[in-house]
GUSE-625792 format. One record per residue: residue number from 1; z, x, y of N, C-alpha, C in turn. Coordinates in pm, whole numbers, plus 50000, padded with zeros to 5 digits. Layout:
(NUM; (Z; X; Y); (Z; X; Y); (Z; X; Y));
...
This chain:
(1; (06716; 63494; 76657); (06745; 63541; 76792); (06615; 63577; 76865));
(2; (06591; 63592; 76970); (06491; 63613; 77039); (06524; 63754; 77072));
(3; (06408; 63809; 77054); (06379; 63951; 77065); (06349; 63989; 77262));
(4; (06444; 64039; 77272); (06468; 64114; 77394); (06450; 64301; 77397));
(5; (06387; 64354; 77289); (06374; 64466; 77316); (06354; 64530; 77382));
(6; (06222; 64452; 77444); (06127; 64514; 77552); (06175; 64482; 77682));
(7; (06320; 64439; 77692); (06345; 64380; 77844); (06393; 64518; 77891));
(8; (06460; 64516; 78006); (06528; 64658; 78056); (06625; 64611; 78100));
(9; (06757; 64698; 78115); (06870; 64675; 78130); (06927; 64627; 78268));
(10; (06963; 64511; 78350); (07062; 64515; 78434); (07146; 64461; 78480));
(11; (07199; 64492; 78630); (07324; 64405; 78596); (07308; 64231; 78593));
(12; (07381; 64224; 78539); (07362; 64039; 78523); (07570; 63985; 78533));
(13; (07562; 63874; 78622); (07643; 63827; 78635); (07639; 63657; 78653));
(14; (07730; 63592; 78615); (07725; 63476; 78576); (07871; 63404; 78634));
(15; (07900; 63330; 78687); (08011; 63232; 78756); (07984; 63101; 78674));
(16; (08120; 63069; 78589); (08126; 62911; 78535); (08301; 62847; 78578));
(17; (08277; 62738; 78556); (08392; 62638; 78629); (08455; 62537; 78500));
(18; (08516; 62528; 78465); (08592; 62387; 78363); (08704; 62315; 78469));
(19; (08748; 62175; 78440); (08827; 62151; 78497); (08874; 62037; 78423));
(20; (09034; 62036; 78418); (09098; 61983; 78354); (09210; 61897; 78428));
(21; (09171; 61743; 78399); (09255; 61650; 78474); (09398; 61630; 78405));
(22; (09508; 61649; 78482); (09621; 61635; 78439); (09705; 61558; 78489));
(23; (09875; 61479; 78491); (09934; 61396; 78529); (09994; 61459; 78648));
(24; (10042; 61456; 78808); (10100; 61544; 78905); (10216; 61623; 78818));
(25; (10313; 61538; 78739); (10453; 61632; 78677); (10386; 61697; 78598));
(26; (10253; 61749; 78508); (10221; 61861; 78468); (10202; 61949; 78559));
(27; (10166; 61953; 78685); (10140; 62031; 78768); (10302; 62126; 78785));
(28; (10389; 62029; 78799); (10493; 62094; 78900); (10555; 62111; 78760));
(29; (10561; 62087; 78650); (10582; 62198; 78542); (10507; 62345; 78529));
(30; (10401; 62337; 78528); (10304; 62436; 78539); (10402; 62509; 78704));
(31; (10389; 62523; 78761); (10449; 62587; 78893); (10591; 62617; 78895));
(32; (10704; 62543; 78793); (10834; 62567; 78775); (10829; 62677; 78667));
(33; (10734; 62643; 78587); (10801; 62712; 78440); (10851; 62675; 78354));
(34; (10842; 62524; 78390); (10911; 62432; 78235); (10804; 62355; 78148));
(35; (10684; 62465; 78112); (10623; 62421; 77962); (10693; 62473; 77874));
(36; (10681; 62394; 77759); (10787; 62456; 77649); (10760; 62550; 77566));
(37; (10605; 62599; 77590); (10547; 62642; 77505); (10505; 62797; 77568));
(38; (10567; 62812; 77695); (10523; 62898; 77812); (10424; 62947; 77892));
(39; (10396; 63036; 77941); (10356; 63043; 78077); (10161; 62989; 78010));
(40; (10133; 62858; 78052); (09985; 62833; 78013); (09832; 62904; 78063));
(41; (09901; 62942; 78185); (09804; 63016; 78245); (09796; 63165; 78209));
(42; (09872; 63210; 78209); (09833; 63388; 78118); (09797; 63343; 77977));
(43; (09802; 63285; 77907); (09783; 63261; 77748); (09649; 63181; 77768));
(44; (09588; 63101; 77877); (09509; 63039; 77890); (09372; 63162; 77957));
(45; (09423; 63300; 77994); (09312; 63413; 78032); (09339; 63499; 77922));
(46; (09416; 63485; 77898); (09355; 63603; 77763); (09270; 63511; 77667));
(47; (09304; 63404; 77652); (09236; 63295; 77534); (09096; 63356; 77602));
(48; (09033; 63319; 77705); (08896; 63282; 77801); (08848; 63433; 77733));
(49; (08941; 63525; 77833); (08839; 63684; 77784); (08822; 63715; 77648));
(50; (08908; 63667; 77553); (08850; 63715; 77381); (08694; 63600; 77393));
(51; (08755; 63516; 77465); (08600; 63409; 77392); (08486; 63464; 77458));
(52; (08461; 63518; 77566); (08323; 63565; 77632); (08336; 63700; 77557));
(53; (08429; 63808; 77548); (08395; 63945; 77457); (08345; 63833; 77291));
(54; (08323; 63731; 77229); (08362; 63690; 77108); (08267; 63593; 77095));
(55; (08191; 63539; 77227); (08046; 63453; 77236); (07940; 63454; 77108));
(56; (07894; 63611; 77097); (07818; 63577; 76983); (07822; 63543; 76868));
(57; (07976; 63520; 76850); (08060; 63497; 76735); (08048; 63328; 76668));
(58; (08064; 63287; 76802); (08085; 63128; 76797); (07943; 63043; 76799));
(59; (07835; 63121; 76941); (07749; 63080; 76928); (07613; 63134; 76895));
(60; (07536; 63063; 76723); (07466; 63152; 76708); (07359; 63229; 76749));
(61; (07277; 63183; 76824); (07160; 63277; 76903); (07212; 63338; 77004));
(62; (07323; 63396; 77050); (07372; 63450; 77134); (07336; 63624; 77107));
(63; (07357; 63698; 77187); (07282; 63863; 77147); (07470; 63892; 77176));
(64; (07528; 63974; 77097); (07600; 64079; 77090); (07570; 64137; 77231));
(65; (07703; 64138; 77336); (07659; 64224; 77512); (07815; 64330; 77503));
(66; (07746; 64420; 77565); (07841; 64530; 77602); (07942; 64461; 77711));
(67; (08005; 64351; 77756); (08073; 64324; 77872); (08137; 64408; 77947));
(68; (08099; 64436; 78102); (08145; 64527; 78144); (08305; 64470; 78241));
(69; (08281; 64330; 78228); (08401; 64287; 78346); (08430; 64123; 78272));
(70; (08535; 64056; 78286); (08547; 63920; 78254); (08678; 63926; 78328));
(71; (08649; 63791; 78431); (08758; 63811; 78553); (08777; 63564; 78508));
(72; (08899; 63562; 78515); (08956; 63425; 78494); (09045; 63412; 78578));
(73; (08998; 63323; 78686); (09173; 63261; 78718); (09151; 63078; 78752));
(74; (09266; 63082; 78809); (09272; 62928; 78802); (09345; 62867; 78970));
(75; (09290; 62733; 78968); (09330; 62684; 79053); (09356; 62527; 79060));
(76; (09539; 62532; 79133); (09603; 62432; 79079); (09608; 62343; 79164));
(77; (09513; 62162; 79144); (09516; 62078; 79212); (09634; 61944; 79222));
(78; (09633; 61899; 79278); (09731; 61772; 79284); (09762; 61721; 79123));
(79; (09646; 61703; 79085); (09608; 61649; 78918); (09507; 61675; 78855));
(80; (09478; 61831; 78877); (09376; 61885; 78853); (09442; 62083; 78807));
(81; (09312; 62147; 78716); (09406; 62264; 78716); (09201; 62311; 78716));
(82; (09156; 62386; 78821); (09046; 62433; 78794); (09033; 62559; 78695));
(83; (08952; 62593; 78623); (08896; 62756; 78571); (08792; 62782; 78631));
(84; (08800; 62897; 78665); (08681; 62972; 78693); (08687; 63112; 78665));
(85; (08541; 63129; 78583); (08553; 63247; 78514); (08414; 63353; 78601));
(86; (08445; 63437; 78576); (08293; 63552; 78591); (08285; 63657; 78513));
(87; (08172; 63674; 78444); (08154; 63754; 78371); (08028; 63844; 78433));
(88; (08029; 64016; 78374); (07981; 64096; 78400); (07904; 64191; 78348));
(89; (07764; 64229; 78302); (07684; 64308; 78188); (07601; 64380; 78278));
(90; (07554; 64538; 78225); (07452; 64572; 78226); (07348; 64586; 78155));
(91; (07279; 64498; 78101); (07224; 64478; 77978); (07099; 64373; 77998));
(92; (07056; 64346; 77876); (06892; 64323; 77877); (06882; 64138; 77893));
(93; (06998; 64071; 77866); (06980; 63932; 77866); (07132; 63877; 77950));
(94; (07144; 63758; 77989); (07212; 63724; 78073); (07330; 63683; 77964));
(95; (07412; 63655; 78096); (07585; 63627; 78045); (07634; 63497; 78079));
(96; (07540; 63402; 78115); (07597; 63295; 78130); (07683; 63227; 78017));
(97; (07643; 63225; 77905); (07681; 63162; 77771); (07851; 63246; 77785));
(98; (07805; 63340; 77763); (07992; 63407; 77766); (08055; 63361; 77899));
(99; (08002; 63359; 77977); (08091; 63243; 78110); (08180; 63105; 78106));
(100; (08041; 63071; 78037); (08103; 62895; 77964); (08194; 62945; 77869));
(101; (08206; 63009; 77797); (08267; 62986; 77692); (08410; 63038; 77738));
(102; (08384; 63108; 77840); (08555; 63205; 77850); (08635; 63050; 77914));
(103; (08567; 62946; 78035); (08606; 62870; 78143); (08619; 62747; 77987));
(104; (08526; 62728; 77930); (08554; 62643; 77774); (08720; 62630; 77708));
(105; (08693; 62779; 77639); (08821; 62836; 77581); (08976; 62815; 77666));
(106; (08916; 62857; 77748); (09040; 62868; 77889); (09110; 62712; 77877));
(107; (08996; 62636; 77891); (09032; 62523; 77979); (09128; 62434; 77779));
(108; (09053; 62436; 77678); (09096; 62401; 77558); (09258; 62476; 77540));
(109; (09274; 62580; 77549); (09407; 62676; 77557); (09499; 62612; 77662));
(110; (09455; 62560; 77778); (09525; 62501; 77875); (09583; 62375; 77772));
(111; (09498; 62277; 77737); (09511; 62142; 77680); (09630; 62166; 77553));
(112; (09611; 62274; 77480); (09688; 62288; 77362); (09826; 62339; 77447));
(113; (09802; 62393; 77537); (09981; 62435; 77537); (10011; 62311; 77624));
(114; (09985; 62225; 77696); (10032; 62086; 77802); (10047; 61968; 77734));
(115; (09978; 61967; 77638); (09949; 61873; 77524); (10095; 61794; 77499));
(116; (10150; 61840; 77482); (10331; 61795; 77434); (10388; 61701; 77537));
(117; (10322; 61715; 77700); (10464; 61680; 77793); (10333; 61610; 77897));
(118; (10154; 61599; 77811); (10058; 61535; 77897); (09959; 61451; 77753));
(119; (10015; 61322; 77756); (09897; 61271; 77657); (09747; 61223; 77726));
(120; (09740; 61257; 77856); (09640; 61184; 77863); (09547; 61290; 77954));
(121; (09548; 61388; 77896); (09453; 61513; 77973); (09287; 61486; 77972));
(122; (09205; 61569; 78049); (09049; 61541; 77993); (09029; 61694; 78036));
(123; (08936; 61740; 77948); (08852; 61885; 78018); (08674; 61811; 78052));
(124; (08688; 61848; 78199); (08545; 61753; 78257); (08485; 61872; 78299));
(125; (08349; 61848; 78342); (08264; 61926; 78443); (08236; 62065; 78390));
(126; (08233; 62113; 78275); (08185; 62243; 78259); (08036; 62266; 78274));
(127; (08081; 62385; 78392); (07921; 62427; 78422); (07925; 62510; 78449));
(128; (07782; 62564; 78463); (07769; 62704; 78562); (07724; 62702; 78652));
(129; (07757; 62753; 78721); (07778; 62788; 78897); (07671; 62847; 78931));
(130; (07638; 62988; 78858); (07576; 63093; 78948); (07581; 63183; 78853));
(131; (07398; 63239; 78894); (07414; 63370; 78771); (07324; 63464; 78863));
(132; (07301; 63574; 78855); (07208; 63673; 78871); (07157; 63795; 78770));
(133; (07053; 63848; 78806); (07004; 63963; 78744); (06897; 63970; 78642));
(134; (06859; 63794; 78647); (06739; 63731; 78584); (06591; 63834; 78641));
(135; (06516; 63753; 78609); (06333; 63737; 78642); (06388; 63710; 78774));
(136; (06412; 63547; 78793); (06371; 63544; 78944); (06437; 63586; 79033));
(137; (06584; 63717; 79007); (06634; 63789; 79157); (06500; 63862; 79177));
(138; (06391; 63890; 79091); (06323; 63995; 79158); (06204; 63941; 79151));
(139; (06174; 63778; 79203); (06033; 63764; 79220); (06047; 63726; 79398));
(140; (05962; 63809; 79417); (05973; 63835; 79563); (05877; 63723; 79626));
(141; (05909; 63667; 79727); (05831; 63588; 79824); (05744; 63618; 79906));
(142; (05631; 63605; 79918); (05577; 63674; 80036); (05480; 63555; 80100));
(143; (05437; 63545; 80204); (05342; 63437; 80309); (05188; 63485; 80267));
(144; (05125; 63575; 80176); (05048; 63559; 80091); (05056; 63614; 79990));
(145; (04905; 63564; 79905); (04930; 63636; 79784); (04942; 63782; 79770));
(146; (04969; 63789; 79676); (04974; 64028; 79679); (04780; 63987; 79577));
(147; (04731; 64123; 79654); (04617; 64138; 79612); (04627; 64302; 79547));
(148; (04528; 64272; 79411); (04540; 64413; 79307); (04443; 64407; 79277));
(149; (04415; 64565; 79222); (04273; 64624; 79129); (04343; 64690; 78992));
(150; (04249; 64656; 78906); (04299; 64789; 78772); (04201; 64869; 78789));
(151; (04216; 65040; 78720); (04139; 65079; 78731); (04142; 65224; 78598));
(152; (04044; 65132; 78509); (04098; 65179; 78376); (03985; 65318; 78401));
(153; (04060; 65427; 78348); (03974; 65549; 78366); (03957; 65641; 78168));
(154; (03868; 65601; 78127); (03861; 65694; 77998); (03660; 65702; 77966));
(155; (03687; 65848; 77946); (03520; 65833; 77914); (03505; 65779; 77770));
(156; (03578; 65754; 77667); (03487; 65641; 77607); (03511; 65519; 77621));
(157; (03553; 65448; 77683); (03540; 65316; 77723); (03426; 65336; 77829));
(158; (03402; 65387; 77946); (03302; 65409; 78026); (03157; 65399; 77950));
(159; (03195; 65464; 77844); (03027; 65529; 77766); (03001; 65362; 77696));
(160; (03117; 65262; 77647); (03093; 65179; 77613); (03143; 65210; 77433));
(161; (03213; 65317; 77395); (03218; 65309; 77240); (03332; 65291; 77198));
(162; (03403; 65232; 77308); (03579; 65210; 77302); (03566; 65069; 77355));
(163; (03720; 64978; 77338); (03700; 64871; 77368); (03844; 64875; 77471));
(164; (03816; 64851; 77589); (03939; 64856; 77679); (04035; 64739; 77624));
(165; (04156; 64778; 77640); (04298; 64660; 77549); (04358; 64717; 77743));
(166; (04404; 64825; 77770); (04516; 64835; 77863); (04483; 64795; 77957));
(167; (04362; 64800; 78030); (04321; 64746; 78163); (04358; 64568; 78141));
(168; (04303; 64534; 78060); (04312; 64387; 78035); (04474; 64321; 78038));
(169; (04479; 64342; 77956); (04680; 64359; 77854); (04766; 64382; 78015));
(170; (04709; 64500; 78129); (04791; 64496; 78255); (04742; 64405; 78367));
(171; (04612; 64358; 78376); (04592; 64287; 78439); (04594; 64108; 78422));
(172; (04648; 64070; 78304); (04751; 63955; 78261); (04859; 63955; 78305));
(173; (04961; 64066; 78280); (05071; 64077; 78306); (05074; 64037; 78488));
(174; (04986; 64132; 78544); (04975; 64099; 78697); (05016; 63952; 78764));
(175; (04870; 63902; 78677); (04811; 63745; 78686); (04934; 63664; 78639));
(176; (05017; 63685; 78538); (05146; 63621; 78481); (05281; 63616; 78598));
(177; (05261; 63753; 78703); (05329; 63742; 78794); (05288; 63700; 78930));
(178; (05215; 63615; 78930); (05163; 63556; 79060); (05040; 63626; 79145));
(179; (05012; 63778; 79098); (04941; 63853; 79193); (04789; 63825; 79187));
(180; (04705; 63842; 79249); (04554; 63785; 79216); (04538; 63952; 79235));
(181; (04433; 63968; 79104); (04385; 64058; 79076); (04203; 64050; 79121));
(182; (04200; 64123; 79178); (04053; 64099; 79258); (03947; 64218; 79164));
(183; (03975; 64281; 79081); (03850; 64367; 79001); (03916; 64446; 78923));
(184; (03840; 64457; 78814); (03926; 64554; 78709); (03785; 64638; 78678));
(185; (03784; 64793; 78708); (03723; 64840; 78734); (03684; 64996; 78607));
(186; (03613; 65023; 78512); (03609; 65162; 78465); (03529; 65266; 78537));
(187; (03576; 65364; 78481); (03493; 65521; 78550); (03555; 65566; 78435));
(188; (03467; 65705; 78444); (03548; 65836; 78315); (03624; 65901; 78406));
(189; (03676; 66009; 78321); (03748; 66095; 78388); (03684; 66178; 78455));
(190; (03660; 66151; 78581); (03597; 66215; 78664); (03660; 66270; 78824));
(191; (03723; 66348; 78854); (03832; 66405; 78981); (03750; 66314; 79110));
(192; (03629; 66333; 79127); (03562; 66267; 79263); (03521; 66141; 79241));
(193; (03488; 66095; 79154); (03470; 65958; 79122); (03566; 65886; 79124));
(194; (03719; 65947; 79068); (03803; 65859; 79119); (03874; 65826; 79255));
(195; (03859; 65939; 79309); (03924; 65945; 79436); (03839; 65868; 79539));
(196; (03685; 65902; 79514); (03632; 65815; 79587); (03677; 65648; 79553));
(197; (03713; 65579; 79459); (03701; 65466; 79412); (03853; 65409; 79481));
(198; (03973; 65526; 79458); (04123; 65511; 79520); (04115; 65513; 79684));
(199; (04027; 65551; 79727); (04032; 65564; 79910); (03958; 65444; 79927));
(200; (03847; 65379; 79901); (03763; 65229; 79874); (03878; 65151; 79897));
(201; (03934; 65110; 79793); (04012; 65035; 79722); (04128; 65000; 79861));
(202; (04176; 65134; 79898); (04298; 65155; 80013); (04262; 65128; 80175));
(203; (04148; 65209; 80143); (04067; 65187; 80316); (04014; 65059; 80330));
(204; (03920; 65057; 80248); (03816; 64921; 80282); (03932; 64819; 80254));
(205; (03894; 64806; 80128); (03994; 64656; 80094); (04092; 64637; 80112));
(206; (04180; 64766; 80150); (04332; 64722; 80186); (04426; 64653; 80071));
(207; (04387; 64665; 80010); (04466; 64582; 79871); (04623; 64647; 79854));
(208; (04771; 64556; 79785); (04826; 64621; 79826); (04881; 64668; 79758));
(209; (04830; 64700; 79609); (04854; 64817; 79514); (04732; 64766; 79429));
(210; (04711; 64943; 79370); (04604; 64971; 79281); (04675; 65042; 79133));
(211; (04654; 64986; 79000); (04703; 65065; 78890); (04609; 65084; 78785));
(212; (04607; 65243; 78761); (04512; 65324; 78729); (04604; 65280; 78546));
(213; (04477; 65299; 78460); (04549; 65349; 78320); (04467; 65453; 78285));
(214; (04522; 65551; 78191); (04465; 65652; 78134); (04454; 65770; 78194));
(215; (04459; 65870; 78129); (04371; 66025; 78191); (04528; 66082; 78268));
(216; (04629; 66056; 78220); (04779; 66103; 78259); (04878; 66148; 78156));
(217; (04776; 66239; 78049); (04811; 66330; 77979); (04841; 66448; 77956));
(218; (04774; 66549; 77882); (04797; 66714; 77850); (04618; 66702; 77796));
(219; (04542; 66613; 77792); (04411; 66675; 77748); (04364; 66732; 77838));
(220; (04204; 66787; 77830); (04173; 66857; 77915); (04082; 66791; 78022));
(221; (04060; 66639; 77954); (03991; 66561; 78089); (04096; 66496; 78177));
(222; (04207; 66502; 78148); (04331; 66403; 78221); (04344; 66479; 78333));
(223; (04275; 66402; 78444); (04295; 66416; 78579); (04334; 66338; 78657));
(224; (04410; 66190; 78646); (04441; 66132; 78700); (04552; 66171; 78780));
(225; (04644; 66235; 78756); (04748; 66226; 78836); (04703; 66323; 78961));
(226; (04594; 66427; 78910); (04554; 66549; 79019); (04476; 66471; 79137));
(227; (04377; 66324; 79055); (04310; 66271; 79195); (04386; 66181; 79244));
(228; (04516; 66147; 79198); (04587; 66025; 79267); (04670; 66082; 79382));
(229; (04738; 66252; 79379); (04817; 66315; 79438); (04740; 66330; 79570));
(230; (04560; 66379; 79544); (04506; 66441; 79689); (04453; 66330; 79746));
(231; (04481; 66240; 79753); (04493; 66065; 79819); (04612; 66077; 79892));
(232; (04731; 66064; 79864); (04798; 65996; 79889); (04925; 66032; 80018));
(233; (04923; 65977; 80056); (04996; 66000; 80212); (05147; 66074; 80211));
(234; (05223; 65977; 80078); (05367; 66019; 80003); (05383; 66002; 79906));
(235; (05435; 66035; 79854); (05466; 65984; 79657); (05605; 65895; 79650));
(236; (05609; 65814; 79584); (05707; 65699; 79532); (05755; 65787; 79389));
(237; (05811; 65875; 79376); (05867; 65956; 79224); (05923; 65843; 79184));
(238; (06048; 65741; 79222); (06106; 65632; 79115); (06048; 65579; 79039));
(239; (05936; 65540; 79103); (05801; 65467; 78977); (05780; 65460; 78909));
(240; (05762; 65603; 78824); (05719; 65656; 78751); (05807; 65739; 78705));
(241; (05913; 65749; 78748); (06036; 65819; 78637); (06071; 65697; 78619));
(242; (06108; 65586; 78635); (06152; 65473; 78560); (06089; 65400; 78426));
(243; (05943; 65437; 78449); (05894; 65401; 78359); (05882; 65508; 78255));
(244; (05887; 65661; 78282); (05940; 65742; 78172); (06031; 65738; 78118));
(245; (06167; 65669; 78203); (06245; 65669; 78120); (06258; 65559; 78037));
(246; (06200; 65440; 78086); (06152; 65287; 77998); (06139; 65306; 77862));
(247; (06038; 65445; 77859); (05962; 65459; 77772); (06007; 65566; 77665));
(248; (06130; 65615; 77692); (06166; 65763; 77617); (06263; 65693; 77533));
(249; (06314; 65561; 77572); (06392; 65491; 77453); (06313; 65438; 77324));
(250; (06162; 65432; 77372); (06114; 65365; 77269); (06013; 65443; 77178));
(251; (05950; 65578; 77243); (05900; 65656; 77148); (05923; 65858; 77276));
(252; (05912; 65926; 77217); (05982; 66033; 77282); (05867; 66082; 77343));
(253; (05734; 66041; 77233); (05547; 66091; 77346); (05611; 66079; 77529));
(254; (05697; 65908; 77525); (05635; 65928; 77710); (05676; 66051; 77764));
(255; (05809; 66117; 77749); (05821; 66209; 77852); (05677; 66294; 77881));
(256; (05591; 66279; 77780); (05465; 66412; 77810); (05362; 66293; 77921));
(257; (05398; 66174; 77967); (05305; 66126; 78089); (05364; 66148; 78200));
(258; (05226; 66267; 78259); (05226; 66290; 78403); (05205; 66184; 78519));
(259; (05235; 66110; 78458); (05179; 65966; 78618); (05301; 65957; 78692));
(260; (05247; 65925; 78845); (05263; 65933; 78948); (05258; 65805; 78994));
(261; (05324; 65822; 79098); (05291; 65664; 79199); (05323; 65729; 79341));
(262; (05233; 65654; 79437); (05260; 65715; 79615); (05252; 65569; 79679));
(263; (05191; 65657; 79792); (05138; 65541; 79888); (05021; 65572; 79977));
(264; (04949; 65517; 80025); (04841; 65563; 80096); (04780; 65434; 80188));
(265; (04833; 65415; 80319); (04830; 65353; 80456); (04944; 65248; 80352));
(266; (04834; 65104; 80347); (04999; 64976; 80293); (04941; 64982; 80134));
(267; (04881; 65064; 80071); (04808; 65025; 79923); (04894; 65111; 79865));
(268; (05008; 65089; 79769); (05032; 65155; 79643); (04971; 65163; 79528));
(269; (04962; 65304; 79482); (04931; 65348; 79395); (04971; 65372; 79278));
(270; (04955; 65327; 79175); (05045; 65340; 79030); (04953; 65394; 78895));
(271; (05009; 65530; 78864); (04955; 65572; 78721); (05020; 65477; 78624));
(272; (04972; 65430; 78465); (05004; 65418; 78409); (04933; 65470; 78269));
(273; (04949; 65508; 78167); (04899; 65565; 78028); (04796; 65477; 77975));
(274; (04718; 65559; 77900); (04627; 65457; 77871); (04562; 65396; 77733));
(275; (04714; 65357; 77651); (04713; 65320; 77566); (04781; 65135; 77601));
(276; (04741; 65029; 77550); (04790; 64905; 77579); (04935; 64884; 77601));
(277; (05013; 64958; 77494); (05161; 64910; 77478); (05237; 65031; 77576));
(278; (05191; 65123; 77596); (05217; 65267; 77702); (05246; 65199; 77828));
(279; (05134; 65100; 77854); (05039; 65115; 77990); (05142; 64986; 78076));
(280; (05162; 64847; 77939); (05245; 64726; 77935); (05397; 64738; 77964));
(281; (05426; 64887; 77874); (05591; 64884; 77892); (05632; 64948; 78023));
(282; (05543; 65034; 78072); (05531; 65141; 78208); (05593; 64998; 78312));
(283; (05457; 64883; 78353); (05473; 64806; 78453); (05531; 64727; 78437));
(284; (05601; 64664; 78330); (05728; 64621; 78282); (05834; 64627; 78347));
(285; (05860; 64771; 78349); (05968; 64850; 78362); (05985; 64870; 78499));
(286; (05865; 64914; 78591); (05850; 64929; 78709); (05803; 64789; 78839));
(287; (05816; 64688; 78795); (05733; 64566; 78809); (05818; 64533; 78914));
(288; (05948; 64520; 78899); (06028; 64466; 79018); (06097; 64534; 79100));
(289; (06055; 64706; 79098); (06022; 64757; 79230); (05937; 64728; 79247));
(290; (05814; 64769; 79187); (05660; 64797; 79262); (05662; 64654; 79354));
(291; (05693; 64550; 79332); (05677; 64393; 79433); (05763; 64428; 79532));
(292; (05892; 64491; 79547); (05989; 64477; 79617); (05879; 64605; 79695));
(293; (05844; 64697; 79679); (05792; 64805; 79748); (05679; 64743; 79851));
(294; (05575; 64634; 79812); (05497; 64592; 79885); (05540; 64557; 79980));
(295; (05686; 64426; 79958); (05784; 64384; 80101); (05780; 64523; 80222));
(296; (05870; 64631; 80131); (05874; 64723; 80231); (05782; 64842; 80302));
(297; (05651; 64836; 80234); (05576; 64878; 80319); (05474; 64812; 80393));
(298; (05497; 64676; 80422); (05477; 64539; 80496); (05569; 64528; 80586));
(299; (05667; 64609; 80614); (05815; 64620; 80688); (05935; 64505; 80698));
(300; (05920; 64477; 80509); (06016; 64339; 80542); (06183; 64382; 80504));
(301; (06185; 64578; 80460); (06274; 64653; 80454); (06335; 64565; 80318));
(302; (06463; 64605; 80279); (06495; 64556; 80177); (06581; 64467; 80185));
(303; (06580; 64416; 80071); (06615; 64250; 80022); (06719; 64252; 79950));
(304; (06848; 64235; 80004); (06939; 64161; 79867); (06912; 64074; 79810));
(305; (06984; 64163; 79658); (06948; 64054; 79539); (07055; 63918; 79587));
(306; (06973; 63786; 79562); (07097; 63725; 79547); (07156; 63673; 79454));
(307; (07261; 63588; 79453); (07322; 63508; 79335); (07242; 63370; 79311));
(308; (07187; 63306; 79243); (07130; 63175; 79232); (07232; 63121; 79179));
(309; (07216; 62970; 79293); (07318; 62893; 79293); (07273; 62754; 79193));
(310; (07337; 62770; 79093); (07250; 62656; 78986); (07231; 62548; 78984));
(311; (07303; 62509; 79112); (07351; 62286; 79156); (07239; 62314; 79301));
(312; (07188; 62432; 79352); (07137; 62419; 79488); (06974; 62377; 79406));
C-alpha cells in the first residue's frame, strides 16, 4: 500500500456511472414490478453501498476509509438502466475506487436479478465522472509566478558547525509546488537582524510570502515569533494552529511551537520549527491555505473548491 501518513485529512468526493443495456420489456418490467426475483433496484443499492463500505476488501491496494456518505440511484432509459453512485470521506486519500465499485456492484446485482427474463444484457461505460479534494482542488492559478524566500534562523548553522536540512528540505517542497524561490537566507538568532531581514524581504522585494525555520521554541535564544509579531500588520492564527495541530498527531513536542504567521503590506509571513521533518510537516499541512491566502491578499477573495470533471 502506499503510505499516506503524512497526507492530511479532507473531504474527498468522487461521482461514478455504470450502464447497463437492456431489452425495452425489461424496462417496463422493471417499472411494473414483474421481476421474479423482485424489486432490482433496492437490492441493486444496497448491493453498491456494501461494495464501496467493502472496497478494500476486493481491491488490494485500496486503504481501509471511514465513509462518511454513499448515495446510489438509478436512471431508467428506453433500453438502458443508468447507475450513478457518489461517495463521500474525510480522510487522507480519495474515494474514487469505492465509487466504481459501488456503480460496478450495482450495475452486476442489476444483471443477476434481470438475467432470467433478459439474455442479452451488457454492463458498458464504467467510469468516473468527477472527484474532488485531491492536490489539484488546491493548486491555485495565478497570472504569475508566486515569489518566496527561506529564512533559516539558528546560530549554529550561521557559525557554520551545523548543516542546514530544513531550509533546504522547505525550499524543495516550495520549488515542487510551482513557486520560485528567489534566496534562502541564514542569520542567528538575533531580534534586529531578523526583523531587519523580514521588512527587506516585504518592503523592498515585495515577495509574496517569506518562511522562517527555527528559533520558535522555549530556549532562551528563540525569538522568532517575538521578531515576526513586531513586523507584522495582522496575524493569520489558522496557519499555524493547523500546522500544530498537523503535528500533535504525530509527536506531542509540536504543541510547545510558538510560530506564528501574519501579514505585512501583500508578503506573508510563516514560522515554521527548525528541525527538517517539524519544519516539512508544518508547510505540508498549511500549504493549501498559505497559496489560497496569496489569491486573497492579491484581492482575488476566495475560490471555490471545485469538482474535476474527469472526461473535460
Amino acid at each position: 500500500m502506499i503510505d499516506v501518513s503524512g497526507k492530511s485529512s479532507t473531504l474527498r468526493t468522487a461521482r461514478a456511472r455504470a450502464r447497463l443495456t437492456v431489452a425495452r420489456e425489461t424496462i417496463s418490467a422493471i417499472r411494473e414490478g414483474r421481476v421474479p426475483k423482485g424489486d432490482p433496484l433496492m437490492v441493486a443499492r444496497v448491493a453498491g453501498t456494501q461494495a464501496a463500505k467493502n472496497t478494500q476488501l476486493l481491491i488490494p491496494y485500496c486503504h481501509s476509509l471511514p465513509l462518511d456518505y454513499v448515495g446510489i440511484d438509478f436512471a431508467l432509459g428506453e433500453d438502458s438502466v443508468e447507475v450513478c453512485t457518489e461517495v463521500k470521506a474525510v480522510w487522507k486519500t480519495g474515494v474514487e475506487m469505492e465509487a466504481m465499485t459501488a456503480a460496478t456492484v450495482a450495475a452486476l446485482t442489476l444483471y443477476d436479478m434481470l438475467k432470467m427474463i433478459d439474455a442479452a444484457m451488457e454492463i458498458r461505460d464504467v467510469r468516473l465522472e468527477a472527484k474532488t479534494g485531491g492536490k489539484s482542488d488546491f493548486r491555485h492559478r495565478f497570472d504569475r509566478g508566486l515569489r518566496a524566500a527561506v529564512l533559516v534562523l539558528s546560530d549554529s548553522v550561521a557559525s557554520g558547525s551545523k548543516k542546514d536540512t530544513a531550509g533546504e528540505a522547505v525550499s524543495q517542497m516550495l520549488t515542487d509546488t510551482g513557486v520560485i524561490v528567489d534566496e534562502i537566507a541564514v542569520l542567528p538568532d538575533d531580534k534586529p537582524l531578523i526583523i531587519s531581514w523580514l521588512r527587506r524581504a516585504s518592503d523592498e522585494d515585495h515577495l509574496d510570502f517569506v518562511i522562517t525555520t527555527g528559533g520558535t521554541g522555549l530556549g532562551p535564544r528563540d525569538v522568532t515569533p517575538e521578531a515576526t509579531r513586531s513586523i507584522l500588520d495582522r496575524e493569520i492564527p489558522g496557519l499555524a494552529e493547523i500546522a500544530r495541530y498537523y503535528g500533535s498527531a504525530r509527536t506531542p513536542h509540536s504543541v510547545l511551537s510558538r510560530a506564528l504567521a501574519g501579514q505585512r503590506g501583500t508578503t506573508i509571513i510563516v514560522n515554521l520549527p527548525g528541525s527538517e521533518r517539524g519544519a516539512t510537516e508544518s508547510l505540508h499541512a498549511m500549504l493549501p491555505a498559505l497559496l489560497h491566502a496569496c489569491q486573497m491578499v492579491n484581492g482575488a477573495g476566495h475560490l471555490e473548491t471545485f469538482s474535476r470533471s474527469i472526461t473535460s
